[in-house]
N, C-alpha and C positions, 0 to 999 in steps of 0.2 A: 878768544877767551872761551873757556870750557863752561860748560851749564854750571860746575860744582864754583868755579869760580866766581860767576855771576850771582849766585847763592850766597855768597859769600857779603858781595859787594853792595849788594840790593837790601840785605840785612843790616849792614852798616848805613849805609843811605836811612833804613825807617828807624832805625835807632837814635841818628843824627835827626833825625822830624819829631822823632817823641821827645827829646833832648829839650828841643825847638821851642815845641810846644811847652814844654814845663815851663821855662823861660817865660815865654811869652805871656804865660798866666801870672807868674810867680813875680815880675817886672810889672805886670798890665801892659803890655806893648801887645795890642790888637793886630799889627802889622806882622807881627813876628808868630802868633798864636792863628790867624788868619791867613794869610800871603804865605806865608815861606811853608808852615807845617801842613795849614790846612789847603792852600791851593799847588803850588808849584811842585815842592816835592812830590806828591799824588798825582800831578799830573805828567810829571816826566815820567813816574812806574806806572803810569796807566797805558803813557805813548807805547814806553818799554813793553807792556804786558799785549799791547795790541801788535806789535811787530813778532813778537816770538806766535803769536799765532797763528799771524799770515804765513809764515815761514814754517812751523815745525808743528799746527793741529793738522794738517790737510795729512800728514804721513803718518799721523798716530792712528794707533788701534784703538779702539772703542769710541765711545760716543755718551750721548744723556739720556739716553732712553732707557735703561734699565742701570742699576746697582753695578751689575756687573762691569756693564760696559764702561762704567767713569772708572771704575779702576781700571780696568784695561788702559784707557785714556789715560792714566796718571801714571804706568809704567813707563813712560818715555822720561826720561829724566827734561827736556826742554820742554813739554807738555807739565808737568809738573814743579817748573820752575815758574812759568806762567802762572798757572793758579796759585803757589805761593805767592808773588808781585801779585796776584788780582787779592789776597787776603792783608798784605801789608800796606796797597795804596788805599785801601777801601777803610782800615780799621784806624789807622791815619786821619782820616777823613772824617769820620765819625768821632774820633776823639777831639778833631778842633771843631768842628759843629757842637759838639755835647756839651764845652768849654765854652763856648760864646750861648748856644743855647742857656746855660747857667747864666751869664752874665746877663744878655737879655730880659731873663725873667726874676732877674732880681734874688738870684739864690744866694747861698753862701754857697762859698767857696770849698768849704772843708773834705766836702762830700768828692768831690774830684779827685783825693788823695785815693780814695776808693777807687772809685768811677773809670777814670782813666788806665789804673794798669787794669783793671776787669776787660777793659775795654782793648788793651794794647795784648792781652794772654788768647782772649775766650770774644772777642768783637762782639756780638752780639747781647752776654749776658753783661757787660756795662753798657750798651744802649737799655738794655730794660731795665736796669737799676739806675738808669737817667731818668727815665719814666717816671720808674714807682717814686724816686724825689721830689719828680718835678710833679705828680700830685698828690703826693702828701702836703707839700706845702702850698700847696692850694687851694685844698682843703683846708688846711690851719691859717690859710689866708680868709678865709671863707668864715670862719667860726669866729677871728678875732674880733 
């Protein structure tokens, strides 16, 4: 199979995990929001993302030590199928943490309809809008 194909294929796969996960919140099935989106699927693209490097970093051009060089490193189309698999098992990952995270600490729920695509577009700026949630209302736990 060609990189663009695997690209293809790998998408579909985190699409079916975000899918997953809605479910599994939208149901409460901790099993389905936990196991399937948050551990399995991420961890099969994590396997995946660890093979394409054993195989196809060691022949790419550049490295992480300067700007330049990760792009250099991101011109191999297999080198940069990897880093995408390393942003979709990872933001995957954070989304069913951030979803049980909320359930954990006793939040609503609402804020997820947020949360979660911020989280599935941009990874990191919905883990920090899970933050500034999770204390504000801690704060407003705090004053009640």
């Amino acid at each position: 199979m060609t990189a663009t194909g695997l690209f293809s294929a790998f998408n579909m796969l985190a699409l079916a995990g975000w899918i997953i996960l809605g479910a599994g919140i939208a149901l409460k099935r901790d099993r389905l929001r936990d196991a399937l989106a948050g551990t399995y699927i991420p961890a099969f693209m994590s396997a995946s993302y660890v093979i394409l490097i054993m195989f196809f970093f060691s022949g790419a051009e550049g490295g992480f030590d300067t700007l330049e060089n990760v792009q250099k490193l991101f011109t191999s189309p297999w080198a940069a199928l990897a880093g995408w698999i390393h942003y979709l098992a990872f933001d995957l990952f954070m989304g069913s943490r951030i979803a049980r995270g909320m359930d954990e600490q006793g939040l609503p729920r609402w804020p997820l309809m947020i949360i979660l695509p911020l989280t599935f577009l941009f990874g990191p700026i919905g883990y920090l809008v899970f933050e500034i949630v999770k204390a504000a209302s801690q704060r407003l736990k705090v004053r009640s």
